[in-house]
C-alpha positions as CSV (number, residue, x, y, z in Angstrom):
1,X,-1.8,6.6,21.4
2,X,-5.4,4.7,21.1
3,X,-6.4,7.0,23.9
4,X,-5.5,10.4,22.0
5,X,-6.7,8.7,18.8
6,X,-10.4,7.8,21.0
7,X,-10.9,11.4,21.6
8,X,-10.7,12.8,18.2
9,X,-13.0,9.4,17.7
10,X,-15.7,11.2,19.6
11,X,-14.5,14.6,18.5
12,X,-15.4,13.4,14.7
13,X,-18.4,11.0,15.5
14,X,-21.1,14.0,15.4
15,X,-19.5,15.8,12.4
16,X,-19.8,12.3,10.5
17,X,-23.4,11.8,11.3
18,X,-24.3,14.9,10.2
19,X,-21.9,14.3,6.7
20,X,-24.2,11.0,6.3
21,X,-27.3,12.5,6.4
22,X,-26.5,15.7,4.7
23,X,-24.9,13.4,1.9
24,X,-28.2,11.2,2.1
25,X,-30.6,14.4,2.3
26,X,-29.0,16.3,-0.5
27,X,-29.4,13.5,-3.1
28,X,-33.0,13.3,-2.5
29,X,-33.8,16.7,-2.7
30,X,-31.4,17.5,-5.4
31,X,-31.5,16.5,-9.2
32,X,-28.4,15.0,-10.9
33,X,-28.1,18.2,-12.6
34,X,-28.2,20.4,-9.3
35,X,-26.5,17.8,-7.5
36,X,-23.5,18.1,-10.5
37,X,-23.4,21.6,-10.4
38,X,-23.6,22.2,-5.9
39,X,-20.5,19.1,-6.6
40,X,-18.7,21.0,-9.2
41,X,-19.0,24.4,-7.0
42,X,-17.2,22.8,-4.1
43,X,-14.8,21.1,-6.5
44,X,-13.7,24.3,-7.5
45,X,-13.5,25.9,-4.4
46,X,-11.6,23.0,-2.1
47,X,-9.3,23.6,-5.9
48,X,-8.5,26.8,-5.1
49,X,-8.0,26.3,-1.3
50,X,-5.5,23.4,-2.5
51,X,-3.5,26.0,-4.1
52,X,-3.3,28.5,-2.3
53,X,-3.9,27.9,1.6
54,X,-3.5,24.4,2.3
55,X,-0.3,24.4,2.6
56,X,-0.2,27.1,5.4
57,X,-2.9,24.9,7.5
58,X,0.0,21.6,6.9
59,X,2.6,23.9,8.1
60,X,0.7,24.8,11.8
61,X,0.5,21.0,12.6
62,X,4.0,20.9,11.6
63,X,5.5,24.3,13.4
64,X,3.0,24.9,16.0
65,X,5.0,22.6,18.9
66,X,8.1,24.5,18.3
67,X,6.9,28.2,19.1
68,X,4.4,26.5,21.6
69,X,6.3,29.6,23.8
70,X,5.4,32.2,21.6
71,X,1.8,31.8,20.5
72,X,0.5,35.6,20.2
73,X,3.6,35.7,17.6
74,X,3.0,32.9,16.0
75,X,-0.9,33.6,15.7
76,X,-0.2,37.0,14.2
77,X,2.3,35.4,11.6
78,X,-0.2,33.3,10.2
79,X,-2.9,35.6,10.2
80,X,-0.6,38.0,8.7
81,X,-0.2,35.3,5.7
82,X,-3.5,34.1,5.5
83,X,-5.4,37.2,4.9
84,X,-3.6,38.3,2.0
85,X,-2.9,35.3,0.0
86,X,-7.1,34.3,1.0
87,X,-8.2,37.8,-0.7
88,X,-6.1,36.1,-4.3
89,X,-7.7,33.0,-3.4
90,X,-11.1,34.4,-3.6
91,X,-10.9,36.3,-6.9
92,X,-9.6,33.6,-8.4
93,X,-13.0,31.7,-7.4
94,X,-14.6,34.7,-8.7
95,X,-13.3,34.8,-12.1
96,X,-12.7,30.9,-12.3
97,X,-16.7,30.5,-11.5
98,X,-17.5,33.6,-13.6
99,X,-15.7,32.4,-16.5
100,X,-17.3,28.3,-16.6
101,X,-20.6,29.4,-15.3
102,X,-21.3,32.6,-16.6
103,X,-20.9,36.2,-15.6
104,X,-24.7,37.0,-15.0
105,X,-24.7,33.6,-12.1
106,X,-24.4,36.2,-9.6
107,X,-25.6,34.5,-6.4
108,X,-23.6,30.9,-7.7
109,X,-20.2,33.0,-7.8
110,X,-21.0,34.5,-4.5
111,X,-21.9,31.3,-3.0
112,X,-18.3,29.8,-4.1
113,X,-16.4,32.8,-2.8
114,X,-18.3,32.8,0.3
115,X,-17.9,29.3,0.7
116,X,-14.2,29.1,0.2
117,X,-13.4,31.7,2.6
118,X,-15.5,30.0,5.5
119,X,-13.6,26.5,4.6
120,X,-10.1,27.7,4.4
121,X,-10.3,29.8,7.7
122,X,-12.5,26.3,9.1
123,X,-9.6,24.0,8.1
124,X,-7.1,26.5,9.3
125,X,-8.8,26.3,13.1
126,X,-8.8,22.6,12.5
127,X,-5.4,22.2,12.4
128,X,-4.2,24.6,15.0
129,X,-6.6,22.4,17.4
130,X,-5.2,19.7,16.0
131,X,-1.4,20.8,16.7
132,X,-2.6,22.1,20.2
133,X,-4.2,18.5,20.8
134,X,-7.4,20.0,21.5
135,X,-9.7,17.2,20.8
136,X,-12.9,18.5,22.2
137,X,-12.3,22.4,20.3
138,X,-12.1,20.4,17.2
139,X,-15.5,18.6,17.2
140,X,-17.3,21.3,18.6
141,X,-15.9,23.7,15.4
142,X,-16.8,20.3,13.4
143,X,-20.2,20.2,14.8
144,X,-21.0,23.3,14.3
145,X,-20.0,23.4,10.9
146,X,-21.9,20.3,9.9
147,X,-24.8,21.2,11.5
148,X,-25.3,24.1,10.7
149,X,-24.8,23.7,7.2
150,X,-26.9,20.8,7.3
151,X,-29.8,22.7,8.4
152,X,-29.4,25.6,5.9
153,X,-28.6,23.7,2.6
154,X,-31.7,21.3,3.1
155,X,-33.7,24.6,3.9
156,X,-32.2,25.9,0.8
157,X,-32.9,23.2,-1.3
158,X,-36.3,22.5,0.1
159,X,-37.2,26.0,-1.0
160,X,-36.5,25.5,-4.2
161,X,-32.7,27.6,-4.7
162,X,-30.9,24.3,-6.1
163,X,-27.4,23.3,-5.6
164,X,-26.5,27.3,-5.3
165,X,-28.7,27.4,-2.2
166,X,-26.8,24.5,-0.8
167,X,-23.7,26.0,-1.7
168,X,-24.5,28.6,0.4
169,X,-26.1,26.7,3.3
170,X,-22.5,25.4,3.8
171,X,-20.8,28.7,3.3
172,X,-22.9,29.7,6.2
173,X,-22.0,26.9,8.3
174,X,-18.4,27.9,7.9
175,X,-19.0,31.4,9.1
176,X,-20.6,30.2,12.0
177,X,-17.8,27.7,13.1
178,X,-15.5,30.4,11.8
179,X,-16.7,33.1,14.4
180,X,-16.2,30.7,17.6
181,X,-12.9,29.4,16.3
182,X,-11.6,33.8,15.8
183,X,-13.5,34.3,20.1
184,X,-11.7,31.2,21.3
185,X,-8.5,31.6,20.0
186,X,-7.6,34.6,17.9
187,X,-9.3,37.6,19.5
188,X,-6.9,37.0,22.5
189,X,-3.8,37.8,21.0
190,X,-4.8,40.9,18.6
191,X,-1.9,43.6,18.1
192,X,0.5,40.7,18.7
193,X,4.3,41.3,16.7
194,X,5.3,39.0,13.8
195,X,8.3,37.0,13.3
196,X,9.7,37.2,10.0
197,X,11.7,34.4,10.4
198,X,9.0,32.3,11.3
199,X,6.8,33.6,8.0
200,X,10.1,32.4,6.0
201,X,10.0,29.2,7.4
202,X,6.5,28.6,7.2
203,X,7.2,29.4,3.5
204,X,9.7,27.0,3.4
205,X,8.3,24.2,4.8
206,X,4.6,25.1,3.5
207,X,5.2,26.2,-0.4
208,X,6.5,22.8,-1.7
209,X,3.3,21.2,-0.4
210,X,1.0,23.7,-2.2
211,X,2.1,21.8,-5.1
212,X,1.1,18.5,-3.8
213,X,-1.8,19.3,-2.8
214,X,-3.6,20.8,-5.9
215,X,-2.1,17.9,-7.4
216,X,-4.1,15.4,-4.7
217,X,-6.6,17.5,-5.7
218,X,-6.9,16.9,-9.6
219,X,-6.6,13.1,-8.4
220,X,-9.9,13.1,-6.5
221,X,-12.0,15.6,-8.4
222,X,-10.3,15.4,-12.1
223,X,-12.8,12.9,-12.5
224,X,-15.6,15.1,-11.9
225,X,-14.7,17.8,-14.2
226,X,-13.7,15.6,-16.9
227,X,-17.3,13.6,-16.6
228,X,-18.9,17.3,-16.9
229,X,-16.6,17.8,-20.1
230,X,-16.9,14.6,-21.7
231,X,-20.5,13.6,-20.7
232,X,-22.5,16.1,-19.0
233,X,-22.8,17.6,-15.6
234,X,-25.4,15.2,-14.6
235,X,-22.8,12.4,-14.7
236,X,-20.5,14.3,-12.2
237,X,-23.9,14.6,-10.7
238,X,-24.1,10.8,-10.0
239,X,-20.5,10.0,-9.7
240,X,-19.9,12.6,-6.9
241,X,-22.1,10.7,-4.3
242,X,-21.0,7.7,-4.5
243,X,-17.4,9.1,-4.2
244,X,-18.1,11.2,-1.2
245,X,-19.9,8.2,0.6
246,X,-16.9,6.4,0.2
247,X,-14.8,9.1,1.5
248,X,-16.5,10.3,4.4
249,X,-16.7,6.8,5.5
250,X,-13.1,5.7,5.0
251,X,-11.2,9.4,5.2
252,X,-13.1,10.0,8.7
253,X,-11.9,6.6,10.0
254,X,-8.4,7.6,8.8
255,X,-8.8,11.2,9.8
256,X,-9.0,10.1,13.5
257,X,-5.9,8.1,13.4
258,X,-4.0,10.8,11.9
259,X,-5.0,13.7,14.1
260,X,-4.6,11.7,17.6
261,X,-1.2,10.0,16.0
262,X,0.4,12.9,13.9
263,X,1.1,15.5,17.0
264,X,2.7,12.0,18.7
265,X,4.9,11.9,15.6
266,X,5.9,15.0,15.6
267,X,7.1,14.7,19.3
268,X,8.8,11.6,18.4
269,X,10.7,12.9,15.6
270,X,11.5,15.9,18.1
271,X,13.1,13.5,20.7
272,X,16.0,12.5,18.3
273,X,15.3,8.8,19.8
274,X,15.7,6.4,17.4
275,X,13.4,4.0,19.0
276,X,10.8,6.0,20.4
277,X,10.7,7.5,16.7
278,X,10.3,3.6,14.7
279,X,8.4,2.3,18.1
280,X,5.5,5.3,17.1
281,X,5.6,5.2,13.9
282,X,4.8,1.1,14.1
283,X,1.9,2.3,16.2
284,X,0.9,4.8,13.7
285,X,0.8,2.0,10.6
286,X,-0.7,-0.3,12.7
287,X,-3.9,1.4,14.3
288,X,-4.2,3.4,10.5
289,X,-4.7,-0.4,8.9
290,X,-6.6,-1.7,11.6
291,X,-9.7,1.0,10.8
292,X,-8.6,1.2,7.2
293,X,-8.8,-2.3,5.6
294,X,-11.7,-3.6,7.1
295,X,-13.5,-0.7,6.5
296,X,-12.5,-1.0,2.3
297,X,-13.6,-4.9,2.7
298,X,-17.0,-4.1,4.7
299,X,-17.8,-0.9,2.3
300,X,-17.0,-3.5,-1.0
301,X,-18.5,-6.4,0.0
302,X,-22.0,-4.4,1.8
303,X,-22.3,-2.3,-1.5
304,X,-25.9,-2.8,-2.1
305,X,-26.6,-1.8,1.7
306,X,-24.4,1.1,1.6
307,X,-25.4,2.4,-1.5
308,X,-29.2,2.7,0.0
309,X,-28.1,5.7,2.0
310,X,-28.3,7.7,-1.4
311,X,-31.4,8.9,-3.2
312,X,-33.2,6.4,-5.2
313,X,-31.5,8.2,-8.3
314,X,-27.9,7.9,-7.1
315,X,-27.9,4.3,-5.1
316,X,-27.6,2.3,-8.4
317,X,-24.7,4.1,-10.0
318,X,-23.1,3.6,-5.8
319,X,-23.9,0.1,-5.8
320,X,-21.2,-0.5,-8.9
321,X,-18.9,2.4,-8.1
322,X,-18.6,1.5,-4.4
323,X,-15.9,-1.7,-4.5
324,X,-13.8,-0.1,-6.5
325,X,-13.6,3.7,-4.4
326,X,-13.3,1.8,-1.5
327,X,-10.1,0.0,-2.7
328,X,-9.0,3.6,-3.9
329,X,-9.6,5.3,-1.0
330,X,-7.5,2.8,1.3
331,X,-4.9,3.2,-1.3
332,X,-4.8,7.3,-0.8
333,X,-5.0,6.4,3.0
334,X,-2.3,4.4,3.6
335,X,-0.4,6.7,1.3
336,X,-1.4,10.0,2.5
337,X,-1.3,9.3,6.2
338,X,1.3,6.9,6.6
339,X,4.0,6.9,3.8
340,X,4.0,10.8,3.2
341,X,5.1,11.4,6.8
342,X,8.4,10.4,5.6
343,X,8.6,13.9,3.6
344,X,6.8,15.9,6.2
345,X,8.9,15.1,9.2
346,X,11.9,14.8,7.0
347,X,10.8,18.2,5.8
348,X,11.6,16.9,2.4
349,X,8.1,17.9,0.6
350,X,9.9,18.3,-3.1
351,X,9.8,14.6,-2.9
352,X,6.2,14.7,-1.7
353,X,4.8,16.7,-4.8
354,X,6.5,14.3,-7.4
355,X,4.8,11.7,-6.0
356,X,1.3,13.3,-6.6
357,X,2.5,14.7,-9.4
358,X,2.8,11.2,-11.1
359,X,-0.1,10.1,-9.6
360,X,-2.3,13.1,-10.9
361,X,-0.6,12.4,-14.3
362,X,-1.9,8.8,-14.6
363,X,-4.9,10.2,-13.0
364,X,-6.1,12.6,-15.8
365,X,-4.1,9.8,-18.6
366,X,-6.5,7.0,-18.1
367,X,-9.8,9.0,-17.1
368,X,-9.3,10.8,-21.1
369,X,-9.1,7.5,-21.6
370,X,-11.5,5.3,-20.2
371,X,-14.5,7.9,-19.6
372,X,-15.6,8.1,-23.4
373,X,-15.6,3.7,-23.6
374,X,-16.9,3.1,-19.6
375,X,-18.4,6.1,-18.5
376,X,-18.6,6.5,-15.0
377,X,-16.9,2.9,-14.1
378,X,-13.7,4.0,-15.9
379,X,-13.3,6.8,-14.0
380,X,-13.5,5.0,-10.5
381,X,-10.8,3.0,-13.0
382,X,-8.8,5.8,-13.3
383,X,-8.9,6.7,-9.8
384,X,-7.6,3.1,-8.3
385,X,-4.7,3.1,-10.8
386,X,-3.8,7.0,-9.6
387,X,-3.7,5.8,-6.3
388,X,-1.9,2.8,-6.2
389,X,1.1,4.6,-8.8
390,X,1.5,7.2,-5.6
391,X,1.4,4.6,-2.9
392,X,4.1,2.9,-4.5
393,X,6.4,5.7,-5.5
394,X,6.0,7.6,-2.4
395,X,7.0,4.3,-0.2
396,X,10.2,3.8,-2.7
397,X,11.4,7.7,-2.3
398,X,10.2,8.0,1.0
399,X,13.1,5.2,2.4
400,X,15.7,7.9,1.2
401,X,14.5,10.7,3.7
402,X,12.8,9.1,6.4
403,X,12.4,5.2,6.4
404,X,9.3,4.1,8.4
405,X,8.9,0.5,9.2
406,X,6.3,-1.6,8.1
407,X,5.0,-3.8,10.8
408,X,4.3,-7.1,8.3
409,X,3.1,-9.1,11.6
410,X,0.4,-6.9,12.3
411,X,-0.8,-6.6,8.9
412,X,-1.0,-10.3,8.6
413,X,-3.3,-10.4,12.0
414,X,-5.2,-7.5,10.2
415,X,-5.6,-9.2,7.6
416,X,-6.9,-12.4,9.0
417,X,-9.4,-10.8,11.1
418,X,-11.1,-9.3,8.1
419,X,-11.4,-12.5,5.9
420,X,-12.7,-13.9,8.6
421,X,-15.0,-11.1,9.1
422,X,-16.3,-11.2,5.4
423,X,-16.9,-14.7,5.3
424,X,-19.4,-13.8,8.0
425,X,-21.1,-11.6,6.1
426,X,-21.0,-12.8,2.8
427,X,-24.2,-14.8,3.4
428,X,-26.0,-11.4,4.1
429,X,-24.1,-9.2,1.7
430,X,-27.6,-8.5,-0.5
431,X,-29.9,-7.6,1.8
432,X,-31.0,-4.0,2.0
433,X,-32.5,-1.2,4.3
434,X,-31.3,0.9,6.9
435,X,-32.0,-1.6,10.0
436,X,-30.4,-4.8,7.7
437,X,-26.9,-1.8,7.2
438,X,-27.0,-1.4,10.9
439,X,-26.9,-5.0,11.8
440,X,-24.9,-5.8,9.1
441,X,-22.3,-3.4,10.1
442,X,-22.8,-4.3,14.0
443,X,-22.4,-8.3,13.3
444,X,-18.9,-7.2,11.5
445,X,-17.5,-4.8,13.7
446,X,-18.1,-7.3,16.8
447,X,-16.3,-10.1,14.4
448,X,-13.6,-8.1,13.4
449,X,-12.7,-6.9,17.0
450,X,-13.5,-10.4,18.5
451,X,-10.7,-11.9,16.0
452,X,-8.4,-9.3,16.3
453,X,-8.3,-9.5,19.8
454,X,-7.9,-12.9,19.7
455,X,-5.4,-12.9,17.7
456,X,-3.4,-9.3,18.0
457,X,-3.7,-9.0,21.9
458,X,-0.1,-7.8,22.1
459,X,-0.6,-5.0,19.7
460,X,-3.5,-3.9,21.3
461,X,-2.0,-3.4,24.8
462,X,1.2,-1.5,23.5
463,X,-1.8,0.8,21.8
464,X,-3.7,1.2,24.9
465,X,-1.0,1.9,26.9
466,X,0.6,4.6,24.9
């Protein structure tokens, strides 16, 4: 498994450059205010995709190694779902932008439409890479994308067009990946039949999900909207990159394990081997902590490094937020790509939204509450309560569909190889700059492995040899 997991590695390494800089880049050339409203335009949009078409994108990784033998018909049935149900998508944009940002923001609402039907046909070509195991056709759509989007929005911003401009810079980026993704793997099976049972069971699977998902959704950018409402835009404006930082730094890391380890999951749950299935899904949980947690740890405790990579207007807002979305984001992590592949493969997703669903309750409960007293704090609150409430219920329900085991030695070993690699850099914790981040980072990484290895050598070679 480490090896298919290593290829997505490199597959996402580019892509997650880029992100950094972009992330860094855009805060320096946008205001709060531009930077709250380009964050609120994506919000929206990645809002609507959540409705509407993630689901279909969860149900390739799920369906694709199934009709493997049919793939012209299988192609054609998505397409055949996507188009449609992406034209609602994109007049919802329309009207929800329209309607919050005003009729007469013409080039803003066609910036968000634009940019959600680049994304959702992007992330759609993500996962059927992803189900095909195509590492390498992943980061080079990946790359693409983040390049070119990098390189338009800064150009856009630079000239003066604000957080519309950038809105669009990445809307172009999408088009771009988009176009190679249709040449590489569409355009070869045009005029191909569909199967209308396969559409149903796409449906099937895919519709319960679309719940859950918007729902994830209002957990991670509630906070946003409700900081526009209750405050101002400009305090979305300096939340939003400090959450971002957090999860393009964690979610990547997890992101890798998932897409190397999910399609292994899959297979396992197809073999109707009891042990291959629990000796995987060890393997799953214990690579996913082994990135996760020290990652959370080095991101809390190196918060006045980290938070350097924003502009000078953002970083001191980061430097308080950044603990505490760290500790959130493992929390969505461990839940999202560990404990919800007990609905998934037990193609129970009901069970899957009512998890979210209380989570996105509590969510929205305590940010009403504790925005107006804490501002900006009590929404990264809000956010590590939300969290933890749908790691813990969708552990307990998940045992009733699909029980996946929790390998308590490893996490122990983990565990003990990030204490130790804390208390290494606890002395060094408040120095700043770039070059002190990299060595700072460097030092802990080669502490971290050198302890785990020392002390996890069995794990490791089941890993490698997978």
């Amino acid at each position: 498994m480490l090896t298919s997991v290593a290829r997505y590695a490199v597959a996402r390494g580019v892509p997650g450059l880029v992100n950094f800089v972009a992330l860094a880049l855009f805060t320096r050339l946008l205001d709060e205010y531009e930077y709250g409203r380009y964050t609120l335009i994506v919000a929206g949009s990645a809002l609507a995709y959540a409705l509407l078409l993630q689901w279909l994108s969860q149900g390739i990784l799920r369906l694709a190694a199934p009709y493997a033998g049919g793939r012209g018909m299988f192609l054609a049935t998505v397409a055949r779902l996507f188009l449609p149900i992406l034209l609602v998508a994109a007049v919802a944009m329309a009207v929800g932008t329209g309607i919050t940002a005003g009729w007469h923001r013409g080039w803003l609402i066609a910036a968000g439409v634009g940019l959600l039907c680049a994304q959702s046909w992007h992330d759609l070509n993500l996962g059927l890479a992803t189900a095909d195991q195509l590492p390498q056709r992943y980061g080079g759509l990946s790359a693409i994308r983040a390049l070119a989007s990098l390189t338009l929005g800064a150009l856009a911003a630079s000239a003066g067009w604000g957080g519309t401009g950038v809105v669009a810079g990445v809307a172009v980026g999408g088009v771009l990946s988009g176009a190679w993704a249709y040449w590489l793997a569409w355009r070869p099976f045009r005029g191909a039949a569909v199967d209308p049972a396969l559409k149903t069971e796409l449906f099937r699977y895919g519709i319960p999900l679309a719940g859950a998902f918007v729902l994830a959704y209002v957990i991670s950018a509630a906070d946003r909207f409700l900081l526009a409402a209750l405050i101002s835009p400009s305090a979305a404006g300096v939340y939003a990159p400090a959450y971002d930082l957090v999860l393009q730094a964690m979610a990547a890391l997890m992101m890798v394990v998932n897409l190397g380890a999910y399609p292994l999951a899959v297979a396992a749950m197809e073999s109707g081997q009891t042990e291959v299935r629990l000796r995987q899904f060890r393997q799953h949980a214990t690579l996913l902590l082994a990135v996760a947690v020290p990652a959370a740890a080095g991101i809390a405790l190196l918060a006045p490094s980290v938070s350097g990579i924003l502009g000078p207007r953002f970083s001191p807002s980061a430097r308080e937020l950044l603990p505490l979305l760290a500790v959130a984001q493992l929390f969505a992590g461990i839940k999202g790509y560990y404990f919800d592949l007990s609905f998934q493969l037990g193609r129970s997703t009901r069970l899957q939204f009512l998890t979210v669903a209380v989570a996105a309750l509590v969510n929205i409960v305590l940010n009403l509450l504790l925005i107006p007293r804490m501002g900006i704090r009590g929404a990264a609150y809000a956010t590590v309560a939300a969290y933890l409430a749908g790691l813990l219920l969708s552990w307990r329900l998940g045992r009733k569909v699909l029980a996946l085991p929790i390998p308590y030695g490893a996490v122990a070993r983990i565990g003990f190889a990030t204490i130790g690699m804390c208390l290494v850099l606890v002395p060094f914790r408040k120095g700043e700059g770039p070059l002190f981040l990299a060595g700072q980072v460097g030092v802990g990484i080669a502490v971290y492995l050198l302890l785990l290895v020392l002390v996890a050598r069995g794990e490791l070679r089941r890993l490698t040899a997978q």
